[in-house]
N, C-alpha and C positions, 0 to 999 in steps of 0.2 A: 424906305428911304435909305439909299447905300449912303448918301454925306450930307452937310449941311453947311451951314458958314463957317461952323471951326473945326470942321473936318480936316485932316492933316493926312498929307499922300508922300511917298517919297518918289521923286523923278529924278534919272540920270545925278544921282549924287546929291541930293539936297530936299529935306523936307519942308514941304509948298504946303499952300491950301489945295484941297482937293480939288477946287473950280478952277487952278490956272494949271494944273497937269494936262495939259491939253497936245495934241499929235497934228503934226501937217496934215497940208491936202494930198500934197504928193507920196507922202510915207508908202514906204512899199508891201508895209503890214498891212494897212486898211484897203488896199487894194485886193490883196490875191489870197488875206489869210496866214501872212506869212509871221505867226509869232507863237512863242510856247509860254504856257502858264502854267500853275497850281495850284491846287485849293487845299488849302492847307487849314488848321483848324487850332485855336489855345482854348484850355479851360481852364477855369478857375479852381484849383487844386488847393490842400491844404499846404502846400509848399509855398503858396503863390500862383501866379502865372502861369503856365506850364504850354507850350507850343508841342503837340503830339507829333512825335516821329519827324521832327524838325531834320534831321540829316538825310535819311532814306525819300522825302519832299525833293529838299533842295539836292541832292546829288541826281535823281529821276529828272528834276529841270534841268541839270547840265547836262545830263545825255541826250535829253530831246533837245536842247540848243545843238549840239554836237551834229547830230544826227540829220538835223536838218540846216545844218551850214550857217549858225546863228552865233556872232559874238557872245561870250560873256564874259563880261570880265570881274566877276565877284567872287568868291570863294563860299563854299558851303557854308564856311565858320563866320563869312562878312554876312549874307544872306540871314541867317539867322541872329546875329549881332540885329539888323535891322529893323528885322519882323518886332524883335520886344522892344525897340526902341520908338516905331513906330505907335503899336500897344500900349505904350505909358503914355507919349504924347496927345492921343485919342481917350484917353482913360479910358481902356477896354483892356477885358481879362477873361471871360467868355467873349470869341469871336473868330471871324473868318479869314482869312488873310490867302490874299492876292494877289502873285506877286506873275508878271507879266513881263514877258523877254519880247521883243519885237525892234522892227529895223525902223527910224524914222525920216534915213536921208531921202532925199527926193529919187525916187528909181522905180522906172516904169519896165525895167526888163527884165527879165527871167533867168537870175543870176543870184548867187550866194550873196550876202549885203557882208561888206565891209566893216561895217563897224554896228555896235547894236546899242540898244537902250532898254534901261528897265525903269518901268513901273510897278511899284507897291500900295496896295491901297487893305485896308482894313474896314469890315464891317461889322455887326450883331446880326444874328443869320439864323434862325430858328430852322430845323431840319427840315431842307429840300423837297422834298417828298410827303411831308406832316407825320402825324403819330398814327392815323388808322391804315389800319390792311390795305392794300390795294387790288384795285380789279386791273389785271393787266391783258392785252391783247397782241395777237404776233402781228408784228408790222409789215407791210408790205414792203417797206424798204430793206434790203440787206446793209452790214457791217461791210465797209468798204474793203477791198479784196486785200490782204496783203501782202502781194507785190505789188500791187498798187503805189499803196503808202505806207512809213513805218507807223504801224499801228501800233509799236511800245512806248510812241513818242507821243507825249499829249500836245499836240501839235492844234492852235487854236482853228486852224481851216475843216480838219477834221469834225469839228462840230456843228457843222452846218446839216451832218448825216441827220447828228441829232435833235436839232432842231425840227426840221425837217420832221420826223420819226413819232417825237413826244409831238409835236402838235396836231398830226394825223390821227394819230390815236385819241386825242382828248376831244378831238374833234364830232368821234364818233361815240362819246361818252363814257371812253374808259379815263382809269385816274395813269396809264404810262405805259408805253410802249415795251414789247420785249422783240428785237432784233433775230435773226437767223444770221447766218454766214453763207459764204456764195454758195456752196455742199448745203445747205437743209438744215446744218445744225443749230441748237440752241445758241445764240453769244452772249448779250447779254442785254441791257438797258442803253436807253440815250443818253445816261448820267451816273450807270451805278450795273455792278457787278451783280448775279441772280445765284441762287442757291436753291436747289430743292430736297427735301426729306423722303425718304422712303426708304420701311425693315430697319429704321434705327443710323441711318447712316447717309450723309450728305453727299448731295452729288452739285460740280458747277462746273463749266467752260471750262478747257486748258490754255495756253498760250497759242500764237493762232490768229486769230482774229479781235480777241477781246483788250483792252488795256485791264492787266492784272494792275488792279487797283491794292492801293497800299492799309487801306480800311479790309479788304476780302483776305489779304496775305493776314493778317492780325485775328481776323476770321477763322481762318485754316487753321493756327498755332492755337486759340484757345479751346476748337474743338479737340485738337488733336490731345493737348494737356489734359481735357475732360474724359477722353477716354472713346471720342467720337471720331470713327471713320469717316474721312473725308475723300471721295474720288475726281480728281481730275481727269475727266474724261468729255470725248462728246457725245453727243444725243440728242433724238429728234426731238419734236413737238408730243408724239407720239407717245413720248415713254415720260411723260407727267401723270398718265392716266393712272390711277392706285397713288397718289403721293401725299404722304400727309400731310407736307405744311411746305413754304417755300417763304423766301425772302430776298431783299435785296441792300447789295452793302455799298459806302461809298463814303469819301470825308463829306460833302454835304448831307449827305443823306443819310448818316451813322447808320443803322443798322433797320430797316423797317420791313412789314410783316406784307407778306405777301396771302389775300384770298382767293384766288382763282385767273386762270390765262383760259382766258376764252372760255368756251361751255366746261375746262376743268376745275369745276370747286376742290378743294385738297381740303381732307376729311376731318382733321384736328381743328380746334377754335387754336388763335395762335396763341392765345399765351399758355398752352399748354407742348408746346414744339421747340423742336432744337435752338430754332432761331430766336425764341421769347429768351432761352435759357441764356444763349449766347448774347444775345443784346443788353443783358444785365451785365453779365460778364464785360462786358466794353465798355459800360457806361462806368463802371466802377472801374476801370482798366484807364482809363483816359480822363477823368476826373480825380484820380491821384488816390483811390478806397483802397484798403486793406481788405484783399480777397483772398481766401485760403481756394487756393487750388483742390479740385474735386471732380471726383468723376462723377461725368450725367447717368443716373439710374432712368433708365428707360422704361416707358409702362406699354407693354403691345398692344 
């Protein structure tokens, strides 16, 4: 259940009940896809409240507003002002937040909109993906090309790939899709960044085709403080084969374990892999824990 009767949304300047935040018929978003969001994520810290990475969210939303010719007229620092205000009024301190940039005037034509609107809405969101490994399979669909579209931009039409992608796959009885690029290479998930292990050291996607997600960057920095090689690079399907553990990262999805992409099982149980190690490290990193930085001793 995302709300209920005293659910509390913010629309174009003023916090509503979540059942009367409601969008034309004609809006030119619900048409063609034309709007940008975030998922953005607070926990309940020993500080309080705490909204993770609340600037590097909302600055990423005004460049995908930018980029795809979308008003906004909030500031990162109003934006966030919101999000906790929001948060108290819902009493929620573990939760999701939502906050959605899209055009609502009447406009059926194929033009930049004039003027924009935002919607914010907060939930309680238990991790996208769940707690067990996943069996992932390569989708027949590719990561849409990047001239295409900007694909830095979390631009909401873009998700229709993935939609599309994860229901294919669950279709066929795996638990989530994993994407290629127009070239063969690995990109990533229809909701979430991939990482795999292999000799002690991480390999994922470069920029490119994937949305470098702000959960993977957070990713990269705690391996790297740990002492763990990280490669950005690309790579086929092919070269998972010998790997021993895999994962994938994302703000809904925090950090979870990956068992096997198609006939490749990867040879570690995961809570003994990089990514077990590292997804403690986050959960205490974004829950406000006192963690002494350390490097991962590795066992061959």
């Amino acid at each position: 259940m995302y709300f209920n009767s005293n659910t509390v949304a913010f629309l174009d300047g003023e916090f509503v009940p979540a059942s009367e935040a409601t969008c034309g018929a004609y809006a030119q978003s619900l048409h063609y896809g034309y709007a940008v969001f975030e998922g953005i994520r607070a926990y309940n810290t020993p500080r309080g409240c705490q909204i993770f990475k609340a600037r590097e969210h909302y600055e990423r939303f005004h460049y995908s507003c930018q980029t795809i010719g979308l008003p906004l007229n909030y500031s990162v620092e109003e934006l966030t002002q919101i999000s906790y205000q929001l948060l108290e009024k819902n009493g929620l301190t573990d939760a999701y937040i939502r906050p959605l940039a899209y055009a609502a005037t009447p406009n059926m034509s194929l033009k930049h909109a004039t003027t924009g609107n935002l919607l914010m809405a907060v939930w309680e969101w238990g991790k996208y993906l769940g707690d067990q490994s996943l069996r992932l399979t390569i989708s027949p669909y590719e990561r849409p090309n990047p001239k295409a579209v900007p694909i830095e931009a979390k631009v909401a039409g873009h998700y229709v790939n993935s939609i599309i992608a994860s229901s294919e796959a669950k279709g066929r009885g795996y638990d989530e899709a994993l994407l290629l690029d127009m070239n063969g290479y690995v990109a990533e998930g229809p909701g979430a960044n991939f990482f795999f292990e292999k000799n002690g050291a991480l390999y994922t996607a470069p920029a490119g085709s994937i949305l470098r997600g702000i959960t993977r960057n957070t990713i990269i920095d705690l391996a790297r403080e740990a002492g763990i090689t990280v490669h950005e690079q690309f790579f086929t399907p092919a070269e998972l084969q010998g790997a021993e553990g895999a994962f994938m990262t994302g703000t809904a999805a925090e950090v979870i374990g990956v068992s096997s992409v198609d006939e490749v099982v990867f040879s570690k149980p995961y809570a003994e892999t990089i990514g077990a190690h590292l997804a403690s490290r986050y959960q205490a990193l974004v829950t406000g824990q006192e963690v002494r930085a350390q490097r991962l001793e590795l066992r061959a």
